[in-house]
mmCIF file of the N, C-alpha and C atoms, coordinates in Angstrom:
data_MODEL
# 
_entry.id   MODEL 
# 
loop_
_atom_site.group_PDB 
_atom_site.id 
_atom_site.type_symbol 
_atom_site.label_atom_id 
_atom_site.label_alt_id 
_atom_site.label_comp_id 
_atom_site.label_asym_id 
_atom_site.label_entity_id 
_atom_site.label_seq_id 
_atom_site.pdbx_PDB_ins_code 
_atom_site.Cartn_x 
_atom_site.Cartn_y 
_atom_site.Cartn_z 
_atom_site.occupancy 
_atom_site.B_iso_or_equiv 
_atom_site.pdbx_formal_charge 
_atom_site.auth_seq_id 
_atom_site.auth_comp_id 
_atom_site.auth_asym_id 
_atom_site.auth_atom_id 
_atom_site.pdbx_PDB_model_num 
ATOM 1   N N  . UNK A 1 1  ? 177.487 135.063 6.343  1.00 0.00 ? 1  UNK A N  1 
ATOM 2   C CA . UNK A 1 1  ? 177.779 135.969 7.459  1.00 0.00 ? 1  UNK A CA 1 
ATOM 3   C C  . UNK A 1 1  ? 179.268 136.322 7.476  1.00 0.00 ? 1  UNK A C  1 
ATOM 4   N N  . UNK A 1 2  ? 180.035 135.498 7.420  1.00 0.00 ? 2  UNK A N  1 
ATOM 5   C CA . UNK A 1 2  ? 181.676 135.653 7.628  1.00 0.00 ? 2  UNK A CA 1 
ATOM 6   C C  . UNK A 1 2  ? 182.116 135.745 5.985  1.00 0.00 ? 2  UNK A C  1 
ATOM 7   N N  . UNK A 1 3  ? 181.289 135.834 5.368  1.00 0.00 ? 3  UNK A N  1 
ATOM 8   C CA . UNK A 1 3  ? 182.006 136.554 3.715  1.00 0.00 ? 3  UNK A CA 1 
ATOM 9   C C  . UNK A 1 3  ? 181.891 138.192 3.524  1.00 0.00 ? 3  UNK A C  1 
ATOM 10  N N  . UNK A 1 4  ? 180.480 139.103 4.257  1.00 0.00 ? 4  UNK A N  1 
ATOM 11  C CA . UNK A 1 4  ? 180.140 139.750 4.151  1.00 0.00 ? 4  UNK A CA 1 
ATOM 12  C C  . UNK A 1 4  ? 180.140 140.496 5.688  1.00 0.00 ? 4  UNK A C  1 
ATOM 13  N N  . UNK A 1 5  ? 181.601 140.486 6.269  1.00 0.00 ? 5  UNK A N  1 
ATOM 14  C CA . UNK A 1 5  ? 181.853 140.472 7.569  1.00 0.00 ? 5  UNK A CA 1 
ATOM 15  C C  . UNK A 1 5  ? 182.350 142.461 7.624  1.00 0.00 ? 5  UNK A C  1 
ATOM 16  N N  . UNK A 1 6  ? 183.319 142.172 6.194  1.00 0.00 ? 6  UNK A N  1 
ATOM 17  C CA . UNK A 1 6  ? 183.675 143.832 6.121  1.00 0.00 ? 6  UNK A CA 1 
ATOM 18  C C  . UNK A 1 6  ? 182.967 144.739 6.008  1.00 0.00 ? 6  UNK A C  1 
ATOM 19  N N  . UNK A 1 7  ? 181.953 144.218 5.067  1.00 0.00 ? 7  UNK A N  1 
ATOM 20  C CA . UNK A 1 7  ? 180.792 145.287 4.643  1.00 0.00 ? 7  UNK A CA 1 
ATOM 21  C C  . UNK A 1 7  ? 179.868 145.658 6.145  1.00 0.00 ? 7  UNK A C  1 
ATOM 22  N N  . UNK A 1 8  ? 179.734 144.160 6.650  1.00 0.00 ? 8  UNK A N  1 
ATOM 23  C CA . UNK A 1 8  ? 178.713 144.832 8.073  1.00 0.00 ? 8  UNK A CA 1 
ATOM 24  C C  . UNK A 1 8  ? 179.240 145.616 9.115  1.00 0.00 ? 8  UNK A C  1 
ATOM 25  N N  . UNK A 1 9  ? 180.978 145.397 9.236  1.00 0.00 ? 9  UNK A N  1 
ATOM 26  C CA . UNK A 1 9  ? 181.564 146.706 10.080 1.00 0.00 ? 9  UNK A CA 1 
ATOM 27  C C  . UNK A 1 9  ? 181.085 147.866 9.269  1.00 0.00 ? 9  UNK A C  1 
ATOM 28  N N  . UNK A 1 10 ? 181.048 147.722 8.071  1.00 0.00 ? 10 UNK A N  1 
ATOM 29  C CA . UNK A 1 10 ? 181.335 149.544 7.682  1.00 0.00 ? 10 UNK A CA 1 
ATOM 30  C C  . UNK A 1 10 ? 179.620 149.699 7.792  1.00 0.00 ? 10 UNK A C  1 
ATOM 31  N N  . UNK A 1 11 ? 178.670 148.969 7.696  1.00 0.00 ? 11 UNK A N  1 
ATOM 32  C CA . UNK A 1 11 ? 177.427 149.341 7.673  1.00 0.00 ? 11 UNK A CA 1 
ATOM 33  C C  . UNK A 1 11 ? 177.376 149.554 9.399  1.00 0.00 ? 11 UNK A C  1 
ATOM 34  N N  . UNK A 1 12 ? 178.120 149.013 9.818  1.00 0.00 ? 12 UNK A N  1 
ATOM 35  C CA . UNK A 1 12 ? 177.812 148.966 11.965 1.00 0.00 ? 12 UNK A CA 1 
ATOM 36  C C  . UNK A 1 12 ? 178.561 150.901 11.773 1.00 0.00 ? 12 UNK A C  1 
ATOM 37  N N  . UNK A 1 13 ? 179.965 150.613 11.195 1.00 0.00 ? 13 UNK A N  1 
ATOM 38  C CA . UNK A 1 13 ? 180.279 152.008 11.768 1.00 0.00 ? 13 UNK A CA 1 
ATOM 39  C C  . UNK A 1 13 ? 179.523 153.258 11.045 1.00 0.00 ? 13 UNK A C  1 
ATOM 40  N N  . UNK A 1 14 ? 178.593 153.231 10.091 1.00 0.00 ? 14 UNK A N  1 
ATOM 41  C CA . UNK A 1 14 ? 178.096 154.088 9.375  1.00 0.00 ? 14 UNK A CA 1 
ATOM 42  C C  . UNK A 1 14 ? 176.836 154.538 10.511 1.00 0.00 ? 14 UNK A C  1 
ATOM 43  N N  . UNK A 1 15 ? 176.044 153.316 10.659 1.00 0.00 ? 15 UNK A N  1 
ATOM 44  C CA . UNK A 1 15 ? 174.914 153.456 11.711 1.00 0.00 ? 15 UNK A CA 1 
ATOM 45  C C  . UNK A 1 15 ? 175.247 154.293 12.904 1.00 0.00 ? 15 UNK A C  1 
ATOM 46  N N  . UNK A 1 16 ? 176.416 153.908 13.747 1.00 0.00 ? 16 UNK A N  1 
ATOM 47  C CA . UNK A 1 16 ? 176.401 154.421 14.869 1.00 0.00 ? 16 UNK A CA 1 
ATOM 48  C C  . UNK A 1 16 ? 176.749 156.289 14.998 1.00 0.00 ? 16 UNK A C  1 
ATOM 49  N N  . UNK A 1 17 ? 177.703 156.482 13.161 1.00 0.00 ? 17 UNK A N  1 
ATOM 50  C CA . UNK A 1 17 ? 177.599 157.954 13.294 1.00 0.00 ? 17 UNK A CA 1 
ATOM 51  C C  . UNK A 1 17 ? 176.951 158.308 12.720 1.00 0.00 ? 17 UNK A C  1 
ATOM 52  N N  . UNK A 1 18 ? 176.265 157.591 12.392 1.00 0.00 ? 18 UNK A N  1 
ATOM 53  C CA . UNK A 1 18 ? 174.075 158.879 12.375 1.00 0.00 ? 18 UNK A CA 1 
ATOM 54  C C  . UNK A 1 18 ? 173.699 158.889 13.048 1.00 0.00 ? 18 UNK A C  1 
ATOM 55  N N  . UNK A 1 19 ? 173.650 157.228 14.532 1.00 0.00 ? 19 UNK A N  1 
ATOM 56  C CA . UNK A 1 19 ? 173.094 157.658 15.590 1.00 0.00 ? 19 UNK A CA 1 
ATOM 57  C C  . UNK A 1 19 ? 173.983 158.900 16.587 1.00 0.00 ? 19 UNK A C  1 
ATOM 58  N N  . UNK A 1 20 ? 175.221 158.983 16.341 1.00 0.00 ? 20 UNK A N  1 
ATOM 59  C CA . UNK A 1 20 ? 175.936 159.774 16.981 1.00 0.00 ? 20 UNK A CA 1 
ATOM 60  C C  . UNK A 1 20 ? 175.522 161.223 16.745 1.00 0.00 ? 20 UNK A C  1 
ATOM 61  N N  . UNK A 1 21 ? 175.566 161.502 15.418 1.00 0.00 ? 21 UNK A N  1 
ATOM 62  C CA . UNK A 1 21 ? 175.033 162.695 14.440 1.00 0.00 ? 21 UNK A CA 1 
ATOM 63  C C  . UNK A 1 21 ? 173.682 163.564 14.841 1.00 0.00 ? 21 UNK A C  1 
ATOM 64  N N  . UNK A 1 22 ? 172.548 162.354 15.015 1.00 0.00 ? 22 UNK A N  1 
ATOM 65  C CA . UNK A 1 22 ? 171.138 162.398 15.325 1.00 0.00 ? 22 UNK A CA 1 
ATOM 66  C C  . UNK A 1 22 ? 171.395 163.077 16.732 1.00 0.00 ? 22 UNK A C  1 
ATOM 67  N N  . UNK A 1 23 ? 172.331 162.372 17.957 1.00 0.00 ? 23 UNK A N  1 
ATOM 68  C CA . UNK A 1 23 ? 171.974 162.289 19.039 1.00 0.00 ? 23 UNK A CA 1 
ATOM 69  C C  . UNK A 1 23 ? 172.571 164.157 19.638 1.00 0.00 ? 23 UNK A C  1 
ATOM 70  N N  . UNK A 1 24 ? 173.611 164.366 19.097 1.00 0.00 ? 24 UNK A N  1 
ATOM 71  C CA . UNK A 1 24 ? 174.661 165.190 18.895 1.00 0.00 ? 24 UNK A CA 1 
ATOM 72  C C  . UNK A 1 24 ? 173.698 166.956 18.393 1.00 0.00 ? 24 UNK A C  1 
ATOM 73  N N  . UNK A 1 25 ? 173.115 166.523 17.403 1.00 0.00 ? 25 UNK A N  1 
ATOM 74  C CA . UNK A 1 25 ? 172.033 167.470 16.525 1.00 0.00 ? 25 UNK A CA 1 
ATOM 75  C C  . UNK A 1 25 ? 170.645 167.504 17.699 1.00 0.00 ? 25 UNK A C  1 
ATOM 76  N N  . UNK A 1 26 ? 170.132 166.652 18.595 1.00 0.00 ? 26 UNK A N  1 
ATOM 77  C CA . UNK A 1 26 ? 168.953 166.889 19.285 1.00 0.00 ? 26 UNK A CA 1 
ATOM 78  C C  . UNK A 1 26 ? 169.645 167.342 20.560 1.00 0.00 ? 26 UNK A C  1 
ATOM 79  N N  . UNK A 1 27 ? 170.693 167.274 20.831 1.00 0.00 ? 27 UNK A N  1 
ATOM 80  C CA . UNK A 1 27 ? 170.737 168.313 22.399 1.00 0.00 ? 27 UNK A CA 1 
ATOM 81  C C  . UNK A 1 27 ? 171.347 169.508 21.689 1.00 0.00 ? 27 UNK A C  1 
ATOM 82  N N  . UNK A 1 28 ? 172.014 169.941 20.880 1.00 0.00 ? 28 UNK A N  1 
ATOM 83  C CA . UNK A 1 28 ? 172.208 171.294 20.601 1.00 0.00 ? 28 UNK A CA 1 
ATOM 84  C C  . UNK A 1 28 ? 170.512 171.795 20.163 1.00 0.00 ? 28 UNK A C  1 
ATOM 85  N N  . UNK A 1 29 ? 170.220 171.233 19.295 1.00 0.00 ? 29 UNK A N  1 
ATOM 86  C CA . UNK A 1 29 ? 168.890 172.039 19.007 1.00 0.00 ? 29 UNK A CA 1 
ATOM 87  C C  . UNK A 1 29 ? 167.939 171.920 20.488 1.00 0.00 ? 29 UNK A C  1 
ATOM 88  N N  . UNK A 1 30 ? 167.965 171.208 21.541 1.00 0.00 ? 30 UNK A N  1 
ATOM 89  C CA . UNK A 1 30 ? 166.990 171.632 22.825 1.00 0.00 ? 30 UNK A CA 1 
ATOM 90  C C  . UNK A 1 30 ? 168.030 172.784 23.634 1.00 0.00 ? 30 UNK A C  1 
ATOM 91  N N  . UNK A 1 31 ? 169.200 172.708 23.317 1.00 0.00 ? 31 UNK A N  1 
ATOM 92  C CA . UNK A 1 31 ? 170.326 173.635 24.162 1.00 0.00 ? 31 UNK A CA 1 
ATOM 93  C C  . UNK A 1 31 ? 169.435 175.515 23.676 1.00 0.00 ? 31 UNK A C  1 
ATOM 94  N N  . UNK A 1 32 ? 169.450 174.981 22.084 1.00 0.00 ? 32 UNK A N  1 
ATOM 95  C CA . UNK A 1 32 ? 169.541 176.330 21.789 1.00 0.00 ? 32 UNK A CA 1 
ATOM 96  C C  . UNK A 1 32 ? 167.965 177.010 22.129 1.00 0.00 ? 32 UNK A C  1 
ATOM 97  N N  . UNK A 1 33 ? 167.029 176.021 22.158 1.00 0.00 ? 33 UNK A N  1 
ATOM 98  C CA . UNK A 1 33 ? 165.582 176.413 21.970 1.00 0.00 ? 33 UNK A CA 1 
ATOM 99  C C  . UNK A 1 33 ? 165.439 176.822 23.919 1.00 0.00 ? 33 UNK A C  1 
ATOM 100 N N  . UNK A 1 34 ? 166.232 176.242 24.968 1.00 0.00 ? 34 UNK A N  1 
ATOM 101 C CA . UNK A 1 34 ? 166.175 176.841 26.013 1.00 0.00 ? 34 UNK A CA 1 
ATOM 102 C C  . UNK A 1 34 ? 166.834 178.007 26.282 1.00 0.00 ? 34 UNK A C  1 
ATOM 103 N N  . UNK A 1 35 ? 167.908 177.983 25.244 1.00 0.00 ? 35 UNK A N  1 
ATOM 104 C CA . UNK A 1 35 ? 168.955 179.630 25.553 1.00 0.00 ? 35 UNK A CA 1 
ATOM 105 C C  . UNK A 1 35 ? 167.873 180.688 24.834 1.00 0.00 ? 35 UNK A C  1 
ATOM 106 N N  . UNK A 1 36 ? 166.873 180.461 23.588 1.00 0.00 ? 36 UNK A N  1 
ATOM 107 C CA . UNK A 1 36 ? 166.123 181.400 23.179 1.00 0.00 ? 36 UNK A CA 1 
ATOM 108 C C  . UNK A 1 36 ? 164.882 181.476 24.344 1.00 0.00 ? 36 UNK A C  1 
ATOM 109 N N  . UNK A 1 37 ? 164.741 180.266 25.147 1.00 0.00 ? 37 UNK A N  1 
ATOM 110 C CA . UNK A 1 37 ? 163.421 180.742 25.499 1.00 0.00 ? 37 UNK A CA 1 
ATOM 111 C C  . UNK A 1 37 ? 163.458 181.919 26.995 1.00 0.00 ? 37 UNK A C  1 
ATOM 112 N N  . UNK A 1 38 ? 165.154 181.456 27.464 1.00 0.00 ? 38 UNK A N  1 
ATOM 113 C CA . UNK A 1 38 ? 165.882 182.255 28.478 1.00 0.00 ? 38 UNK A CA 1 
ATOM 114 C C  . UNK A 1 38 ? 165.754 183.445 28.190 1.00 0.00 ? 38 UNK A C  1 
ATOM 115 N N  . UNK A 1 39 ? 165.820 183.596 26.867 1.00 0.00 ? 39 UNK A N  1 
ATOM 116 C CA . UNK A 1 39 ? 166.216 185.427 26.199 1.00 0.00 ? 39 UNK A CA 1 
ATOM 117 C C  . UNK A 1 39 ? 164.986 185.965 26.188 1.00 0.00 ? 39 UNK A C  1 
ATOM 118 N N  . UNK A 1 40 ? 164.208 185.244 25.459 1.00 0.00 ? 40 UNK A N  1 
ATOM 119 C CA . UNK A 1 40 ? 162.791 186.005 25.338 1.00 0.00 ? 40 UNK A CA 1 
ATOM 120 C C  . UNK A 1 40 ? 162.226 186.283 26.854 1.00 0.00 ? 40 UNK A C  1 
ATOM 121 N N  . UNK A 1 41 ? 162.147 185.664 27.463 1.00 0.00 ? 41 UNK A N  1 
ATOM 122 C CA . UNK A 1 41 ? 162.193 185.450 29.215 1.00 0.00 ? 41 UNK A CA 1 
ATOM 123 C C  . UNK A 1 41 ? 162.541 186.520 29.841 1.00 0.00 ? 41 UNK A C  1 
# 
């Protein structure tokens, strides 16, 4: 655990910006699918 301590930060900080990425990418894509459904509207 404490030999392979660096690698699991960079695997912790890799994870959290995909979850950031993921989270970031699903409200623009519901942002945009309500601004189209406004228009068609």
């Amino acid at each position: 655990m404490m030999g392979g301590y660096g690698f699991g930060m960079m695997g912790m900080g890799l994870l959290v910006w995909l979850i950031n990425l993921f989270a970031i990418g699903a409200v623009v894509y519901l942002a945009v699918k309500l601004a189209l459904r406004k228009n068609k509207s």
